[in-house]
N, CA and C atoms as a LAMMPS dump frame, in Angstrom:
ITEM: TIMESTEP
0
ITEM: NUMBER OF ATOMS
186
ITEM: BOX BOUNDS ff ff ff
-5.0000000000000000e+02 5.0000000000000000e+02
-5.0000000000000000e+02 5.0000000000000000e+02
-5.0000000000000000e+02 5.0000000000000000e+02
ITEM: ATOMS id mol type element x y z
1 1 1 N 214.121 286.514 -404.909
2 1 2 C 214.069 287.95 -404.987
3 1 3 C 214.302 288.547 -403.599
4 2 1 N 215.143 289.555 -403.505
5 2 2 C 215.49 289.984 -402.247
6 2 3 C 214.405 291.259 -402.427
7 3 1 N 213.962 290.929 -400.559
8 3 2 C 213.11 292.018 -400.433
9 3 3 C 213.516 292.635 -399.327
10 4 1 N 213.313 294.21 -399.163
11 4 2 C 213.972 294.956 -397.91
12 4 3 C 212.866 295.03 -396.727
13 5 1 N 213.059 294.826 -395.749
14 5 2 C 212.357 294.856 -394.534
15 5 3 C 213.323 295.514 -393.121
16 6 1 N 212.274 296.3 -392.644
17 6 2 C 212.703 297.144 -391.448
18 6 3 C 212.722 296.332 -390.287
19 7 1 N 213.923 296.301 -388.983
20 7 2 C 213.861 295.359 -388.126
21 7 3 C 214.464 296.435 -387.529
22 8 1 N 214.125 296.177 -386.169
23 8 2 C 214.747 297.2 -384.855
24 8 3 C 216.038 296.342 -384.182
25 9 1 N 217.496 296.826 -383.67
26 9 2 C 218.018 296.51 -383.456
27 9 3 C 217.925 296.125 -381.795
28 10 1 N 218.019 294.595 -381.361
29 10 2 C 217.829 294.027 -380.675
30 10 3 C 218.691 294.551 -379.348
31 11 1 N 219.532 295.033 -379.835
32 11 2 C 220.961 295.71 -378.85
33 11 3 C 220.475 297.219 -378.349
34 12 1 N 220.468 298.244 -379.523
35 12 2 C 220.377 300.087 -379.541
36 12 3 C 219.269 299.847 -379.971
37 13 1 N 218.144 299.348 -380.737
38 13 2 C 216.735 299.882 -380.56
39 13 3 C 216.551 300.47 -382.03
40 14 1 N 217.715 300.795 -383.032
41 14 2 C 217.518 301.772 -383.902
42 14 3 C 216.666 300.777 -385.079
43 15 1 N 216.028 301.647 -385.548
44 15 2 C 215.521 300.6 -387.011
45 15 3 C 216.4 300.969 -388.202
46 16 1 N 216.836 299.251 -388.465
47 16 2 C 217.369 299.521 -389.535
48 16 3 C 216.676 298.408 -390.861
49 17 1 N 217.354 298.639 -392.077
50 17 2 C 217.098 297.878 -393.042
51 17 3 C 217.837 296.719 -393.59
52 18 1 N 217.129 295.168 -393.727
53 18 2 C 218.188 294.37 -394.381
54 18 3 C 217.055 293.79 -395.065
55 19 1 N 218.063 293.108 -396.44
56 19 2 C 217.265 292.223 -397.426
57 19 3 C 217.135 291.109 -397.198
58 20 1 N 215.999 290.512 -397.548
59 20 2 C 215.519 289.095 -397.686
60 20 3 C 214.976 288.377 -398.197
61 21 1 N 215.704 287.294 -398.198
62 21 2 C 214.918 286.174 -399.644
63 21 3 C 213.614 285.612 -399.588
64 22 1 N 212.968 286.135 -400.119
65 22 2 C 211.451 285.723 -400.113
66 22 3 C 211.002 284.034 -400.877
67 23 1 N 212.281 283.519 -401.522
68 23 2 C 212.493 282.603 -401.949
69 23 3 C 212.795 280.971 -401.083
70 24 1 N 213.424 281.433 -399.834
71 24 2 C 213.545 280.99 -399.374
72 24 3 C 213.007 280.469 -398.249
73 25 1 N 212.275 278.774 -398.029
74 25 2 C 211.289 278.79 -396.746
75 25 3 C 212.227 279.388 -395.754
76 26 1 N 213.096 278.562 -395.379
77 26 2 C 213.565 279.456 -393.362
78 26 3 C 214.883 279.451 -393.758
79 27 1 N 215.42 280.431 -393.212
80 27 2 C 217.145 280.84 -392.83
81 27 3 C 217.245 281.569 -391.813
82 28 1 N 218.73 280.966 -391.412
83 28 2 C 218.677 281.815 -390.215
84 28 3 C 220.46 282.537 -390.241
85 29 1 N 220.8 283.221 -390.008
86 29 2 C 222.022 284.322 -390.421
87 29 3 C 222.119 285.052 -389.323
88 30 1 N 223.29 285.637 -389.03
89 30 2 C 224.081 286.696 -387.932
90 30 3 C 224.41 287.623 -389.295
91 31 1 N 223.623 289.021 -388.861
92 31 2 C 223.864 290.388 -389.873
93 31 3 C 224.486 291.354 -388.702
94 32 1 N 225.965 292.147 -388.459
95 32 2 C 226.153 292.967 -387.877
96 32 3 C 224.973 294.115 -388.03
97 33 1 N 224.756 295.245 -386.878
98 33 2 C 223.959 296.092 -386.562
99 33 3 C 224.777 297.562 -387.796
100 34 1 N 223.942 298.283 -388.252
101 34 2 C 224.526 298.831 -389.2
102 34 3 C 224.947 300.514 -388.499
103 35 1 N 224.307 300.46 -386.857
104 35 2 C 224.423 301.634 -386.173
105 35 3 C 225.289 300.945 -384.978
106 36 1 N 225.531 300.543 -384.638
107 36 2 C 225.888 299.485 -383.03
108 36 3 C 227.114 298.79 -383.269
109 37 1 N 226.909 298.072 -384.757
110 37 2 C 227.628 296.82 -385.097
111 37 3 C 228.212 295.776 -384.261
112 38 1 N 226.995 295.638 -383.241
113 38 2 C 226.624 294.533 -382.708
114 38 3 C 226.273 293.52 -383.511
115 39 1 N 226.272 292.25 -383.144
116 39 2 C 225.962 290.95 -384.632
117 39 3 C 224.309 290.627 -383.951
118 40 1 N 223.459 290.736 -384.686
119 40 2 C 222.19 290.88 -384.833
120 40 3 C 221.694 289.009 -385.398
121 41 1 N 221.269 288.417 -384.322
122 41 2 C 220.526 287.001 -385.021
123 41 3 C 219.403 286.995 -385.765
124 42 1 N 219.613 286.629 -386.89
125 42 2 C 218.279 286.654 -387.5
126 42 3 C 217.51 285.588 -388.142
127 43 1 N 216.285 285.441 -388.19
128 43 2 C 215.56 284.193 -388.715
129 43 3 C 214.401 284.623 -389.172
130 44 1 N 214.655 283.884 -390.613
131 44 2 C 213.305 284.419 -391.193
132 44 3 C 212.349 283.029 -391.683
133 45 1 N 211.346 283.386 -391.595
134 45 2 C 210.741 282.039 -392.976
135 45 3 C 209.565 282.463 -393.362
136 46 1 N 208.828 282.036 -394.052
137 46 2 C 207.964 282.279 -395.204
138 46 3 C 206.582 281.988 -394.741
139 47 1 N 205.98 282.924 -394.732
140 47 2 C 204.33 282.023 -394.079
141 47 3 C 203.372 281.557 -395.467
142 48 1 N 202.445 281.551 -395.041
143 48 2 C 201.363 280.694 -396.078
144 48 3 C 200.938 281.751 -397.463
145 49 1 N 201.079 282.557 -397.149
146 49 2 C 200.844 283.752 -398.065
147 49 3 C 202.159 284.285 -399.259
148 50 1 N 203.169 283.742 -398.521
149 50 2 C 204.745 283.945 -399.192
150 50 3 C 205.304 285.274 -398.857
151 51 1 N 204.712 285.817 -397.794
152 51 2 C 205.247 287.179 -397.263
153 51 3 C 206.317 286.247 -395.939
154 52 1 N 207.523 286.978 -396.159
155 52 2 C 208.808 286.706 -395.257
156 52 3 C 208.289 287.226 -393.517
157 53 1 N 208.524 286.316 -392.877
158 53 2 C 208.308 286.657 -391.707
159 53 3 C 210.116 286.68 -390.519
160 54 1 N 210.416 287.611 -390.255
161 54 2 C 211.885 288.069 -389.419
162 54 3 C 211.5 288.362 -387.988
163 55 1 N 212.656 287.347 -387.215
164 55 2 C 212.497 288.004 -385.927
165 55 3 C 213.633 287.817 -385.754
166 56 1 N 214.219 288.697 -384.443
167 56 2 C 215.833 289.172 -384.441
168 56 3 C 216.045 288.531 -382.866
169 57 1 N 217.322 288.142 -382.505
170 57 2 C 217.836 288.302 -381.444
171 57 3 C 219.393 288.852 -381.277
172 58 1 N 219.717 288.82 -379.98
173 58 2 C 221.033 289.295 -379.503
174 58 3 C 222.102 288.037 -379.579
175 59 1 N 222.812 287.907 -380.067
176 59 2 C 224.013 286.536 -380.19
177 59 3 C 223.931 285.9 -379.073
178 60 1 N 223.435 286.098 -378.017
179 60 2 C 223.314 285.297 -376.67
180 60 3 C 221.791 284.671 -376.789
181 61 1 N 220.902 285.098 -377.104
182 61 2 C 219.217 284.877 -377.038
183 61 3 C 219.085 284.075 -378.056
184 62 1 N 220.061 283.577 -379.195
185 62 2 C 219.621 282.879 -380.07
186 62 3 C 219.524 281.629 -379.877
């Protein structure tokens, strides 16, 4: 089930929104910035509770 979660863009700062699989323990994906369209690193995985946990970097920091 895709769920939407707010992440600040690692580049401009802006918050934006992307979906995520709550299904899934860990992934990790490059989502362009939807204000910047800078490519945004992203990694998510699943903690003990099954709430998605996301943290972002810059295509260089990943």
């Amino acid at each position: 089930m895709l769920e939407p979660i707010l992440i600040h863009c690692p580049y401009c700062g802006e918050a934006i929104e992307i979906l995520v699989d709550g299904s899934v323990d860990s992934q990790r994906y490059y989502e362009d910035c939807q204000v910047c369209c800078r490519p945004i690193d992203i990694s998510v995985s699943v903690d003990e509770d099954g709430d998605p946990q996301v943290s972002v970097a810059t295509e260089n920091d990943g």
